[in-house]
C-alpha positions as CSV (number, residue, x, y, z in Angstrom):
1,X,7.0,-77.9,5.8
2,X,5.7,-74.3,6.3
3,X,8.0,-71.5,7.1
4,X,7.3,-70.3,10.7
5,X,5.6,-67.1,9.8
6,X,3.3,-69.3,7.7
7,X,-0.5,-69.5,7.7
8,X,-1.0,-72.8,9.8
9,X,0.5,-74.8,11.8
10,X,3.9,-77.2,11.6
11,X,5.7,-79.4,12.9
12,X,9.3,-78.6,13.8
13,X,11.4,-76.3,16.1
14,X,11.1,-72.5,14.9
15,X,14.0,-70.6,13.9
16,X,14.8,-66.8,16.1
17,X,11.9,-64.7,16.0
18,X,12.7,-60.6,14.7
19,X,10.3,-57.9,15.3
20,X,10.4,-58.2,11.2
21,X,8.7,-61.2,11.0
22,X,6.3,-60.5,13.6
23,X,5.1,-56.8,12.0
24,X,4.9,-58.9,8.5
25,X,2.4,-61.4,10.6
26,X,0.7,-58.6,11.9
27,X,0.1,-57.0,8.3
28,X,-1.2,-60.3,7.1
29,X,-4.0,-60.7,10.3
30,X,-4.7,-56.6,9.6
31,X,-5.0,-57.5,5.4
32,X,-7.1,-60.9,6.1
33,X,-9.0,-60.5,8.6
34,X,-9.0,-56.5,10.0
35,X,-8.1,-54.5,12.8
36,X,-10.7,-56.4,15.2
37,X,-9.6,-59.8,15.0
38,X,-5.4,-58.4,15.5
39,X,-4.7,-59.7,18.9
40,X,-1.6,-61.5,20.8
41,X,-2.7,-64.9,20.3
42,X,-4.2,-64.3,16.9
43,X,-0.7,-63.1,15.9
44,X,1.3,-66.1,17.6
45,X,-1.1,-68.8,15.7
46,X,0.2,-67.1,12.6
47,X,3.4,-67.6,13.8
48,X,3.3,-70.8,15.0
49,X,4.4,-69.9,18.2
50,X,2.8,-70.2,21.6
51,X,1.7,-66.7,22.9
52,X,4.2,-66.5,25.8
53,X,7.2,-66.9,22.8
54,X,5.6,-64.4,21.4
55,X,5.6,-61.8,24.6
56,X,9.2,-62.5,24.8
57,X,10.0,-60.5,21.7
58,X,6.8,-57.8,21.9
59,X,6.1,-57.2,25.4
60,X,2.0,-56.5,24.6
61,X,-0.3,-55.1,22.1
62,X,0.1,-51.8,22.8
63,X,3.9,-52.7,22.3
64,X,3.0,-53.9,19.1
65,X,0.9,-51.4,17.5
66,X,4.1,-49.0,18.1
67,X,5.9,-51.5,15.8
68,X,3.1,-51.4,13.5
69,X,2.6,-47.6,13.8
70,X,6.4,-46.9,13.2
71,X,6.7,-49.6,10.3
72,X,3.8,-47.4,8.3
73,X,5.2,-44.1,9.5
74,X,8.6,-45.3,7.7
75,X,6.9,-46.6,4.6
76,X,4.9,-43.4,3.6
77,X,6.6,-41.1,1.2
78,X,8.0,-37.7,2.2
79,X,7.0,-35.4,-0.7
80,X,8.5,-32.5,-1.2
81,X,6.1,-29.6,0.4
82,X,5.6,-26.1,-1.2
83,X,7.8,-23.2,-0.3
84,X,5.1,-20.4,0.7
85,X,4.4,-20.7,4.1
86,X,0.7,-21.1,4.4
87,X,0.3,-23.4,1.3
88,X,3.4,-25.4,3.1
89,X,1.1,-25.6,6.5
90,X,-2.2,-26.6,4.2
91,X,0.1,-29.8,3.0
92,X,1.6,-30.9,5.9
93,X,-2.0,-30.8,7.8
94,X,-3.2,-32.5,4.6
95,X,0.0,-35.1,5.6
96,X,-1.2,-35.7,9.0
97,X,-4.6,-36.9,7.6
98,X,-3.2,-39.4,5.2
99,X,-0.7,-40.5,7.4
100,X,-3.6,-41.7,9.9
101,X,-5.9,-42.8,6.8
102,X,-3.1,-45.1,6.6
103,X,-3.5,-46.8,9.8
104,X,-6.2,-49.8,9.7
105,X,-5.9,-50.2,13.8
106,X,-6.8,-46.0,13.1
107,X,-9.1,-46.3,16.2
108,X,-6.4,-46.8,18.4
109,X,-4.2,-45.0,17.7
110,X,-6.7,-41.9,17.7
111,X,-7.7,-43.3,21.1
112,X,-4.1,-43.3,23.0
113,X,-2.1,-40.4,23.3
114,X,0.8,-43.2,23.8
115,X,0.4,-44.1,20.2
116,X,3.5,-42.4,18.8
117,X,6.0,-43.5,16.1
118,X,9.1,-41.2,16.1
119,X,9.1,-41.8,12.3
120,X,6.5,-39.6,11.9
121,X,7.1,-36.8,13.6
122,X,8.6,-35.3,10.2
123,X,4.8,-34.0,9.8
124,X,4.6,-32.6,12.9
125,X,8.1,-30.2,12.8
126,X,6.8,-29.1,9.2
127,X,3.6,-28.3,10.2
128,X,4.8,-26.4,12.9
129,X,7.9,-25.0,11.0
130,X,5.2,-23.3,8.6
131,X,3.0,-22.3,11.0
132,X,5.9,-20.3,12.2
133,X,7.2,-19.3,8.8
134,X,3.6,-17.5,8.5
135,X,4.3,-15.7,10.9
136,X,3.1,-17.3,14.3
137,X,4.7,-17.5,17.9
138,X,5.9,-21.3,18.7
139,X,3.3,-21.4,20.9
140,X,0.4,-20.3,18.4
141,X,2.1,-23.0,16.2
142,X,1.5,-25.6,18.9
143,X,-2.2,-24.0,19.4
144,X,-2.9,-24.3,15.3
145,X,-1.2,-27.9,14.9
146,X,-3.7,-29.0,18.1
147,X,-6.7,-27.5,16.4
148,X,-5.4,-29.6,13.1
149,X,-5.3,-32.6,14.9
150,X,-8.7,-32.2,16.6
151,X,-10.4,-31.4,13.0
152,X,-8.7,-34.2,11.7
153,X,-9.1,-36.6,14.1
154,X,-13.0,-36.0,13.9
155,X,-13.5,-36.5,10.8
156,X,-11.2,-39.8,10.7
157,X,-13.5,-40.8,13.4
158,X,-16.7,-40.1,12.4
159,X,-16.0,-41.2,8.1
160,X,-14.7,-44.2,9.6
161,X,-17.7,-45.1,12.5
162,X,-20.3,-44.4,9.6
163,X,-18.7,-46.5,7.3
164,X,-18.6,-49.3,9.2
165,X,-22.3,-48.8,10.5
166,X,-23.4,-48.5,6.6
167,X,-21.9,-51.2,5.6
168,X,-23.6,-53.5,8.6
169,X,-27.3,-52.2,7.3
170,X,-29.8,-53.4,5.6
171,X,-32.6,-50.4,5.6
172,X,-32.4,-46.8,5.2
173,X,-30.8,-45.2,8.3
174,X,-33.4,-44.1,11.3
175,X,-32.2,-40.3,10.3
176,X,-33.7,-40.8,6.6
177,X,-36.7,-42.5,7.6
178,X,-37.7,-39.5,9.9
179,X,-36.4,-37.5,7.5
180,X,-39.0,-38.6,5.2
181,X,-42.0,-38.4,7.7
182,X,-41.0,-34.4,8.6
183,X,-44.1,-32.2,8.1
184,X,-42.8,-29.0,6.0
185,X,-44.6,-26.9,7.8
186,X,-42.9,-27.2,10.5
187,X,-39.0,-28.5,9.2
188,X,-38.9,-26.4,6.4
189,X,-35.5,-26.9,6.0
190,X,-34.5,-30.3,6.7
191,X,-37.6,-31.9,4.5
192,X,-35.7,-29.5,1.9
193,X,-33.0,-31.1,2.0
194,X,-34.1,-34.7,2.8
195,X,-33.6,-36.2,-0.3
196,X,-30.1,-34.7,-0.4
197,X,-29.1,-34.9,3.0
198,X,-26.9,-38.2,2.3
199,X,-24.8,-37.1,-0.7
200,X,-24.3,-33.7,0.8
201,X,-22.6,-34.9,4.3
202,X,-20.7,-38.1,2.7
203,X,-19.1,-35.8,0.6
204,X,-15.2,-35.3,1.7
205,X,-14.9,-31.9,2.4
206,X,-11.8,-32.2,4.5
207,X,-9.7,-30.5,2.6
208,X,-12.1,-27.8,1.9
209,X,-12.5,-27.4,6.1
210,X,-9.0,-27.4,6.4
211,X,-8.9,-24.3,4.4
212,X,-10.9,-22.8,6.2
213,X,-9.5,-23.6,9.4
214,X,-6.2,-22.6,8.4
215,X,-6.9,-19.7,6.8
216,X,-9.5,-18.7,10.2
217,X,-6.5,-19.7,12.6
218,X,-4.0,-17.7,11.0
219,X,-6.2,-14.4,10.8
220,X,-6.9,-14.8,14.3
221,X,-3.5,-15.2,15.8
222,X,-2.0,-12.7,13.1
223,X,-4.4,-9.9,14.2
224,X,-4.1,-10.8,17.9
225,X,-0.2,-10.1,17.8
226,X,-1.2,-7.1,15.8
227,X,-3.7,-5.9,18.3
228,X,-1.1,-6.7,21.3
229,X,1.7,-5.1,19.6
């Protein structure tokens, strides 16, 4: 007889359900079969449970990506971040992006401001901790972590959408084949840079943009307060 968080079906009465065992199910659908097919009745099947048992314990699937969300908030490792200020704010914007790499339902979550685990909100206080220890208002804190979290989420977002559209073809993309057909005369640059143009924009320069950004946002807000002072 399988146990009740097995992979098929049994016979028998099934022992009391924790949110444990149902995050562990949920792992297993994410690991087998991806983000897509993770839905209530998918999970409950690999429970062995009928849905409705199943929404007596998580209320919906919002409810139970906030399990999921906190369960991989909990499991990532707090390093220990750097003392000076700005290369402190560098890693804990450089945090935030792993955190979320971590996430394989990541489209939801970026999707729903209602997405939040508590568990991770360590990232957020030292981000805005050393945005402060650099020598920014609260509020210019708030304004820099926002422009981190837009930066970031965009390139989540568009490495992950690409990825997944790569993998699904069979032909060079419709951006390389027009590429190709560009008089130079006309697109000097881009029929320059054709033949490159894919290893020089799937190259991960997050961490090189973040720099920048950093480095741009605290100039700004640093010679504002001088300028106001």
């Amino acid at each position: 007889m399988k146990s009740r968080t097995g992979r098929g079906g049994r016979a028998g009465r099934p022992g009391p359900l924790s949110q444990e065992a149902i995050v562990t199910a949920a792992l297993r659908v994410l690991d087998d079969h991806g983000p897509d097919q993770l839905s209530m009745r998918r999970l409950a099947r690999e429970l062995s449970i009928t849905p409705m048992a199943l929404y007596h314990h998580v209320r919906d699937k919002h409810e139970l990506l906030l399990l999921l969300l906190a369960y991989k908030s909990r499991s990532f490792p707090r390093p220990v971040l750097p003392d000076e200020p700005r290369e402190r704010l560098l890693a804990a914007a450089q945090l935030l992006h792993d955190v979320l790499t971590e996430c394989p339902f990541l489209d939801e979550v970026l999707a729903s401001p209602d997405l939040l685990a508590v568990s991770a909100l360590w990232v957020m206080e030292a981000l805005l901790d050393a945005a402060v220890e650099c020598g920014l208002t609260l509020e210019q804190a708030a304004q820099t972590h926002q422009a981190i979290w837009h930066y970031t989420v965009g390139v989540l977002m568009v490495r992950t959408t690409s990825r997944q559209h790569h993998a699904e073809l069979s032909r060079p993309t419709r951006r390389e084949q027009a590429f190709a057909t560009l008089p130079p005369d006309t697109f000097p640059r881009l029929t320059s840079l054709a033949g490159r143009w894919a290893g020089l924009t799937t190259r991960d320069t997050h961490r090189e943009g973040l720099q920048d950004i950093v480095d741009g946002l605290l100039d700004q807000h640093l010679a504002y307060r001088g300028g106001s002072a």
